[in-house]
DRENTORKOL-3810 file (N, C-alpha, C; in nm, 4 decimals):
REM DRENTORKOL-3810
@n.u->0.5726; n.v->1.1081; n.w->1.5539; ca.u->0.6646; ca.v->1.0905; ca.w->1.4428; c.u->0.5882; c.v->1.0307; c.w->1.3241
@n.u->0.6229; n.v->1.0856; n.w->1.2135; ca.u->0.5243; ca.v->1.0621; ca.w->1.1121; c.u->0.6227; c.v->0.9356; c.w->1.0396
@n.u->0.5732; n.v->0.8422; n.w->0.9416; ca.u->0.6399; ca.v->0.7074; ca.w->0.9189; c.u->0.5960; c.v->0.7001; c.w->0.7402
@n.u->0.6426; n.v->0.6946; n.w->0.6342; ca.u->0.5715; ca.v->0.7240; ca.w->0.5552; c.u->0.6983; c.v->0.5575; c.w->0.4665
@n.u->0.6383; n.v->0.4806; n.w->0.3953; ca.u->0.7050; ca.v->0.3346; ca.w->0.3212; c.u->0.6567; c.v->0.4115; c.w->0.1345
@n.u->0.8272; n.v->0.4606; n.w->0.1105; ca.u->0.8093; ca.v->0.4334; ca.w->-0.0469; c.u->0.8085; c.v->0.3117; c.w->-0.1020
@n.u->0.7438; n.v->0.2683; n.w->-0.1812; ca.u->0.7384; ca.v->0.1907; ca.w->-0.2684; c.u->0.7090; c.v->0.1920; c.w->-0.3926
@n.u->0.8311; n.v->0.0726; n.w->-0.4660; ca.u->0.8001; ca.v->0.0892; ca.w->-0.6480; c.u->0.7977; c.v->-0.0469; c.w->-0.6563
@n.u->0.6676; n.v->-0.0186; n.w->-0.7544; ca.u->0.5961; ca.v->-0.1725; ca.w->-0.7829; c.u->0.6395; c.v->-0.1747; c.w->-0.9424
@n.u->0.6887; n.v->-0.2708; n.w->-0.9718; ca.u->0.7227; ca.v->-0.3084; ca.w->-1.1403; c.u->0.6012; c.v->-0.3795; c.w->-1.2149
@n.u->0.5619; n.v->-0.3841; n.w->-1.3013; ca.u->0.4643; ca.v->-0.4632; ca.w->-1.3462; c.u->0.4370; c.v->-0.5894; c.w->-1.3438
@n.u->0.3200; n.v->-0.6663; n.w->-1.3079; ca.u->0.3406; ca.v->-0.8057; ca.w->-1.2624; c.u->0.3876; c.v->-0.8402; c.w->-1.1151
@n.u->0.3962; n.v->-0.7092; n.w->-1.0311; ca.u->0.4237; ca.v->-0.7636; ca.w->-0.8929; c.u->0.3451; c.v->-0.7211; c.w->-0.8391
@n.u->0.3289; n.v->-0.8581; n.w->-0.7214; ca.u->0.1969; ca.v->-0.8419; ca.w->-0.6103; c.u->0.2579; c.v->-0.8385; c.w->-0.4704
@n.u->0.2135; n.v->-0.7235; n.w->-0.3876; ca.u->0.3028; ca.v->-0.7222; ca.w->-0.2491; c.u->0.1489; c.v->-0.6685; c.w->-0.1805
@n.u->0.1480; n.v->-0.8089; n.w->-0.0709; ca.u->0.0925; ca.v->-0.8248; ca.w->-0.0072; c.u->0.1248; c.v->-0.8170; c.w->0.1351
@n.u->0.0722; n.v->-0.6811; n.w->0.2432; ca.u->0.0706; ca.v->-0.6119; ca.w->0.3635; c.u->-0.0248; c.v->-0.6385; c.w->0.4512
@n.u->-0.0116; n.v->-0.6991; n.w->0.5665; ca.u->-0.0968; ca.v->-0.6535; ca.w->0.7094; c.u->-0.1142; c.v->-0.5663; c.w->0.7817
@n.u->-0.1971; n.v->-0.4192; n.w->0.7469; ca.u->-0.2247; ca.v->-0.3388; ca.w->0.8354; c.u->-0.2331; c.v->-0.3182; c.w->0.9464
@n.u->-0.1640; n.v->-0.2962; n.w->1.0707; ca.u->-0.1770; ca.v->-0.2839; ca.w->1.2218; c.u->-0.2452; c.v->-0.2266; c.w->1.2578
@n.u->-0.2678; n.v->-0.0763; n.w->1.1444; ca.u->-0.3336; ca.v->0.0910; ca.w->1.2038; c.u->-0.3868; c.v->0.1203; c.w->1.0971
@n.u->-0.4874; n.v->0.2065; n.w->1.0771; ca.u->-0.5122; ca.v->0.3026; ca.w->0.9631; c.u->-0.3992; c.v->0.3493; c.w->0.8754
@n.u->-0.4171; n.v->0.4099; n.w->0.7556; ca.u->-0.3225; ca.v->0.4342; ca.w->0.6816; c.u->-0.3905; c.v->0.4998; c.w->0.5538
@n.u->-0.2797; n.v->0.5689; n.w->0.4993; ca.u->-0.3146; ca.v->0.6137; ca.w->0.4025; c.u->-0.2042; c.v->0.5911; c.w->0.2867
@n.u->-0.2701; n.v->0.5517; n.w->0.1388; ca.u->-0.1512; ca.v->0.5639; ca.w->0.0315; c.u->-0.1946; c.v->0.6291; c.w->-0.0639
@n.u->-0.0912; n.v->0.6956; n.w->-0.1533; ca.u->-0.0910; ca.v->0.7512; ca.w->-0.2507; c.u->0.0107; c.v->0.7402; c.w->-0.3484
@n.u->-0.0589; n.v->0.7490; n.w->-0.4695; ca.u->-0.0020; ca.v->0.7089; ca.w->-0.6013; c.u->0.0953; c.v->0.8110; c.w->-0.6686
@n.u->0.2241; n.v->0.7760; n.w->-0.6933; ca.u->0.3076; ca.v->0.9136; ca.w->-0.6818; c.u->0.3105; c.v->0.8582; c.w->-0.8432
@n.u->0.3122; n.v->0.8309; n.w->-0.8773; ca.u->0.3682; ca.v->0.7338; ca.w->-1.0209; c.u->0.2470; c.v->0.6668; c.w->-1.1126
@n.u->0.2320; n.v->0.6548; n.w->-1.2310; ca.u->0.1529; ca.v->0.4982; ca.w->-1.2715; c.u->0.0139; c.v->0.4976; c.w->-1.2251
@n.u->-0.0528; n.v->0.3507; n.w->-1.2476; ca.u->-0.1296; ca.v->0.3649; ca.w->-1.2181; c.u->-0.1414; c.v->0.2087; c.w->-1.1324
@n.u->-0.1981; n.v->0.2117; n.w->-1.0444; ca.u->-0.2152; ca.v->0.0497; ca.w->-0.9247; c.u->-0.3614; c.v->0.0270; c.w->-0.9079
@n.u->-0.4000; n.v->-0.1158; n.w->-0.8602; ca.u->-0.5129; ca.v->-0.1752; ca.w->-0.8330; c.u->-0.4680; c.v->-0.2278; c.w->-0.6948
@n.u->-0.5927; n.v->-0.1717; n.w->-0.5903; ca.u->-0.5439; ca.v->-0.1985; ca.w->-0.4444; c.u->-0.6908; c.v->-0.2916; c.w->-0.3924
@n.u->-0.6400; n.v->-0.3680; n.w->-0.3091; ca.u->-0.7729; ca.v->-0.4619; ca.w->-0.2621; c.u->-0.7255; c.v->-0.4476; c.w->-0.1134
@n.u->-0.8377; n.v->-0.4050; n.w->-0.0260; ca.u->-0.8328; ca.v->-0.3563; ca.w->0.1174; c.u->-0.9456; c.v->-0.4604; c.w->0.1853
@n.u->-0.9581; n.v->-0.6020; n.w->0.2075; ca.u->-1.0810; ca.v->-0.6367; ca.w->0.3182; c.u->-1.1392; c.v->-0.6828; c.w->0.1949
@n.u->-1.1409; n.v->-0.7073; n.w->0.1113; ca.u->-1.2467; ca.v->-0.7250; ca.w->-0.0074; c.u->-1.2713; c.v->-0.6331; c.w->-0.0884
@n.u->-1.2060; n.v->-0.5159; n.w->-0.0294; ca.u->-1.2748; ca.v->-0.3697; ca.w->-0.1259; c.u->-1.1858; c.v->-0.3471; c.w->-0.2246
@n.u->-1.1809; n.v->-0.3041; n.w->-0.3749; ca.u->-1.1148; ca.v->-0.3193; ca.w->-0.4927; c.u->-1.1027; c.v->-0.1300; c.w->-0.4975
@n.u->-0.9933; n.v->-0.1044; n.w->-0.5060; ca.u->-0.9562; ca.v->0.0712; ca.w->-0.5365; c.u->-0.8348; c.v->0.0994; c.w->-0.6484
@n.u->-0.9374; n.v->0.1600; n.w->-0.7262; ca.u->-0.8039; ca.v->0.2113; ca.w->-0.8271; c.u->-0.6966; c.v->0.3658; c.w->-0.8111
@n.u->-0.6036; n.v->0.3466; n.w->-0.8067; ca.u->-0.5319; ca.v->0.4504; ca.w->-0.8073; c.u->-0.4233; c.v->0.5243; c.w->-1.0001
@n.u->-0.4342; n.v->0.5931; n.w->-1.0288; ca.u->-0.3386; ca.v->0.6666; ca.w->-1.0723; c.u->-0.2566; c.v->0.8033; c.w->-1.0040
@n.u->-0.1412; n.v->0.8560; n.w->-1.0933; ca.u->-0.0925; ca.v->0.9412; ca.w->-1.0377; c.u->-0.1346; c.v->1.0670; c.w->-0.9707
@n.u->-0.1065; n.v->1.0745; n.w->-0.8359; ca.u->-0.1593; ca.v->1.2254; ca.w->-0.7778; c.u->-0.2840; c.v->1.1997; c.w->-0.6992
@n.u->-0.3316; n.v->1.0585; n.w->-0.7004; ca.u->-0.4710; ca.v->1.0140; ca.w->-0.5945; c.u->-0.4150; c.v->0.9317; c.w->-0.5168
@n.u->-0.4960; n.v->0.9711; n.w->-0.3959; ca.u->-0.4878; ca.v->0.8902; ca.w->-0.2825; c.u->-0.6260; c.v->0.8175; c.w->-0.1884
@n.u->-0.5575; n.v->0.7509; n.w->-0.1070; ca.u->-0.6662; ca.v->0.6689; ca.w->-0.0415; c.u->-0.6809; c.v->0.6415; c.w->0.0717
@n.u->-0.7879; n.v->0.6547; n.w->0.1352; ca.u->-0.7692; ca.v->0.6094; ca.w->0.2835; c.u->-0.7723; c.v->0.4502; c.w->0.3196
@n.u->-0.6969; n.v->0.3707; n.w->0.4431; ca.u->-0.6957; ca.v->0.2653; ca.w->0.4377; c.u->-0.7063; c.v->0.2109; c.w->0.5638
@n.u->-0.8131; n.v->0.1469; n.w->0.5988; ca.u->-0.8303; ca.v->0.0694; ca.w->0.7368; c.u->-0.7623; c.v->-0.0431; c.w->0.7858
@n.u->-0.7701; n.v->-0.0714; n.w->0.8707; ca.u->-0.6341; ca.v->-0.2192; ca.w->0.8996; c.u->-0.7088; c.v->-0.3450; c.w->0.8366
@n.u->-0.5961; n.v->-0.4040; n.w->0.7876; ca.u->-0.6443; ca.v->-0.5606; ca.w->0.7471; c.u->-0.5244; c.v->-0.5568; c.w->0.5953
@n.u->-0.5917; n.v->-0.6494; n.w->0.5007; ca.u->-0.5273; ca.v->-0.7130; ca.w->0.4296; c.u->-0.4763; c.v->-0.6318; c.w->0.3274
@n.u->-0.4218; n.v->-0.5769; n.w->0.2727; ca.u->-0.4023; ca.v->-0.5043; ca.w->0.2011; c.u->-0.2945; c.v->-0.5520; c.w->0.0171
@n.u->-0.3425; n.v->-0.5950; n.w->-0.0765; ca.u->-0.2664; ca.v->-0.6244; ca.w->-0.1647; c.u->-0.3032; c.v->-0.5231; c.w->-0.2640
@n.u->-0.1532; n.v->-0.5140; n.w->-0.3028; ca.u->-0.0707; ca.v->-0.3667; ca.w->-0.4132; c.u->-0.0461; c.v->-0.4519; c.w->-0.5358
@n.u->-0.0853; n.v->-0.4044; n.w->-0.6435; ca.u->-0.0366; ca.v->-0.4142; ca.w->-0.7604; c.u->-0.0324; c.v->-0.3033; c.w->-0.8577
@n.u->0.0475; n.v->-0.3091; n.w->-1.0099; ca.u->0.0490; ca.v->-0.2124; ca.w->-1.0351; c.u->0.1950; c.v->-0.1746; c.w->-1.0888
@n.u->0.2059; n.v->-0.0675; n.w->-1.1431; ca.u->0.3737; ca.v->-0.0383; ca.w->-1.1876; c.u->0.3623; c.v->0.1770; c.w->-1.2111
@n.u->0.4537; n.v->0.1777; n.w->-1.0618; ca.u->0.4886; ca.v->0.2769; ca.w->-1.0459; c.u->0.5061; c.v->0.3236; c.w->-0.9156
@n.u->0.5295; n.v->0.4260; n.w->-0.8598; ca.u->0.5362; ca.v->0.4657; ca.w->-0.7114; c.u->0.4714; c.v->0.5030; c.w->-0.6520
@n.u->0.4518; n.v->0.4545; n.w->-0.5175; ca.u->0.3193; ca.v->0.5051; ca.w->-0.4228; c.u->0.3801; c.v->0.5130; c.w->-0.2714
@n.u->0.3264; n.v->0.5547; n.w->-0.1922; ca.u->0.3748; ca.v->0.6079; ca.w->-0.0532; c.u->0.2429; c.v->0.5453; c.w->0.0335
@n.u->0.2957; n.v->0.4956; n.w->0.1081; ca.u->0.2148; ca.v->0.4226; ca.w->0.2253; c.u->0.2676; c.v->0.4974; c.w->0.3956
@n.u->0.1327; n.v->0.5633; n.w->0.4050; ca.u->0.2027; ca.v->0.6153; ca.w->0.5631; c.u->0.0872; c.v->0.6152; c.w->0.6304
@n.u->0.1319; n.v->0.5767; n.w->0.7826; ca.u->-0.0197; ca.v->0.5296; ca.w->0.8252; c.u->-0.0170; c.v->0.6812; c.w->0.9471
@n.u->-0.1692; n.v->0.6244; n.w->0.9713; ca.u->-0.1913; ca.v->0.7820; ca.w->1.0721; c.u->-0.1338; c.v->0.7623; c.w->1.2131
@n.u->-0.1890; n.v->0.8653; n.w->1.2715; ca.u->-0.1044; ca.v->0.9118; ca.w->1.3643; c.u->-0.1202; c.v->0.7929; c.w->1.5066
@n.u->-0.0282; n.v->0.7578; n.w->1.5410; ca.u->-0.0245; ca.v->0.6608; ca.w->1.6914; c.u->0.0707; c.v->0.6959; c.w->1.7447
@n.u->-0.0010; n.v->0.5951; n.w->1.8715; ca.u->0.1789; ca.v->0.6702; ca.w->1.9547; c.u->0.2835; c.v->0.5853; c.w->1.9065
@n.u->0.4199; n.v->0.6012; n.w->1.9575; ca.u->0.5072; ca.v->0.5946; ca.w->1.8416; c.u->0.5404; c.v->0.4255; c.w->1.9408
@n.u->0.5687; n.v->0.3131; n.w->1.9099; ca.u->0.6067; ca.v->0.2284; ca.w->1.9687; c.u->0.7696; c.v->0.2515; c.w->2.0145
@n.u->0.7628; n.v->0.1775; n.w->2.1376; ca.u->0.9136; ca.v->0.1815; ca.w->2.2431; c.u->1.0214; c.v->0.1207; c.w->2.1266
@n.u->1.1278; n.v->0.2487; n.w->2.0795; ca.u->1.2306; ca.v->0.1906; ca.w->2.0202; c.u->1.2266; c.v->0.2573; c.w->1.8798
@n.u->1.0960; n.v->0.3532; n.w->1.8570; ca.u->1.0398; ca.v->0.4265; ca.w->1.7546; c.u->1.0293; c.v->0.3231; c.w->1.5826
@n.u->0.9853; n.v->0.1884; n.w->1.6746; ca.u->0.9818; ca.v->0.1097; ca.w->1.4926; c.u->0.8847; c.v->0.1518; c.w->1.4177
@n.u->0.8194; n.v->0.1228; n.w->1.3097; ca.u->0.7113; ca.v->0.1595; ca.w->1.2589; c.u->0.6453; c.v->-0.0237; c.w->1.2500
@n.u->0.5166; n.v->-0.0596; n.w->1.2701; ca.u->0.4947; ca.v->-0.1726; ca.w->1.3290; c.u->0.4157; c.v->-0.1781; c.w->1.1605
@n.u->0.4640; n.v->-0.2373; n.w->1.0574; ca.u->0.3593; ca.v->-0.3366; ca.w->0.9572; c.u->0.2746; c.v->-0.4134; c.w->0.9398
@n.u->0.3465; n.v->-0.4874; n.w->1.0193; ca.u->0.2835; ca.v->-0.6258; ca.w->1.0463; c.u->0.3766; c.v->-0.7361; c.w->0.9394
@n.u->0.2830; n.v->-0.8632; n.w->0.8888; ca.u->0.3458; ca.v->-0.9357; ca.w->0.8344; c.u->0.3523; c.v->-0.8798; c.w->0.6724
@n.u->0.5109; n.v->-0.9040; n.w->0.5964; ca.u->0.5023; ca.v->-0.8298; ca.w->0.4633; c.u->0.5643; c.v->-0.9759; c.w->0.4046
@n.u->0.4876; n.v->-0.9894; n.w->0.2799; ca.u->0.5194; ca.v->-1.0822; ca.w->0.2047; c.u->0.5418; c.v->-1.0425; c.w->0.0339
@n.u->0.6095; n.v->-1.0932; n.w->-0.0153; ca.u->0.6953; ca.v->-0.9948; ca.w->-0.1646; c.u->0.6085; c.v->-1.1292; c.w->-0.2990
@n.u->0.5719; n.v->-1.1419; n.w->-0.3802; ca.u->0.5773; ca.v->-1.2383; ca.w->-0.4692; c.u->0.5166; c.v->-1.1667; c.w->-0.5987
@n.u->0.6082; n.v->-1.2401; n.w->-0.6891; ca.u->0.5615; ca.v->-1.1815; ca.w->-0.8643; c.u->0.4522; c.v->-1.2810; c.w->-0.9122
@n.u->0.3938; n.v->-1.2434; n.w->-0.9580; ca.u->0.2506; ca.v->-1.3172; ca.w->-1.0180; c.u->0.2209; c.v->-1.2285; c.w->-1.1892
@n.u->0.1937; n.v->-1.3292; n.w->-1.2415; ca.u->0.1851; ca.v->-1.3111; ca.w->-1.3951; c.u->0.0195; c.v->-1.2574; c.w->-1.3933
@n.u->-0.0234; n.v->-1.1202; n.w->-1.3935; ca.u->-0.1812; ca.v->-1.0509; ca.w->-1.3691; c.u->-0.1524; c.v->-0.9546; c.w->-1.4426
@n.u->-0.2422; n.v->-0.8921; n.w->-1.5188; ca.u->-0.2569; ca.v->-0.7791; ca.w->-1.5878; c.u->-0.3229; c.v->-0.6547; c.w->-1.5035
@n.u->-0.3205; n.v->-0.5732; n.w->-1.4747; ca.u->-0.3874; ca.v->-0.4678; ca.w->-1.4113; c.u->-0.4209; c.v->-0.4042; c.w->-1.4746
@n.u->-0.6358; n.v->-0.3786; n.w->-1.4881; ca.u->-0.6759; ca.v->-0.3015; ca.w->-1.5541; c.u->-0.7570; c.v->-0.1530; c.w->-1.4832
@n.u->-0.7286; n.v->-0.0543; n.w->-1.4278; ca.u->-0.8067; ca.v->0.0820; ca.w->-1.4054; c.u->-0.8522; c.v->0.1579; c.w->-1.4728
@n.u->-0.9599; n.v->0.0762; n.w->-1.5202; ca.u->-1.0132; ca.v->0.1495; ca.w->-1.6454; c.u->-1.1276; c.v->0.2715; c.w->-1.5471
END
């Protein structure tokens, strides 16, 4: 079963994810600044990215799709995140 998390980020918000599994996101919208493990990735509309487990913080203003790869499906068919934490922070995002 495939598991795919829309999300819309407004400007000035930082949402910070714990990867369980691999994953992949893509930028349906806008343009975002993604930090994976230390690693810094820019996205605009229509690119995507591959994403290994660990820390993952989104910023940015517009829509992106987070769906991770293929596992077996856990008992009860949840999709497993991990820990998700929401907070607005006053940052400019630049993808130049």
């Amino acid at each position: 079963m495939e598991h795919v998390l829309h999300l819309t980020l407004q400007r000035q918000e930082l949402l910070v994810l714990q990867l369980v599994r691999p994953g992949q996101v893509r930028a349906l919208s806008g343009a975002h600044w993604l930090t994976i493990n230390g690693e810094d990735i820019c996205l605009r509309a229509g690119e995507q990215a591959q994403l290994p487990v660990g820390k993952l913080l989104l910023e940015g203003d517009g829509r992106l799709d987070l769906q991770g790869l293929s596992a077996p499906t856990p008992q009860g068919g949840a999709l497993q995140l991990g820990f998700i934490s929401v907070r607005n922070e006053q940052r400019e995002v630049s993808c130049n």
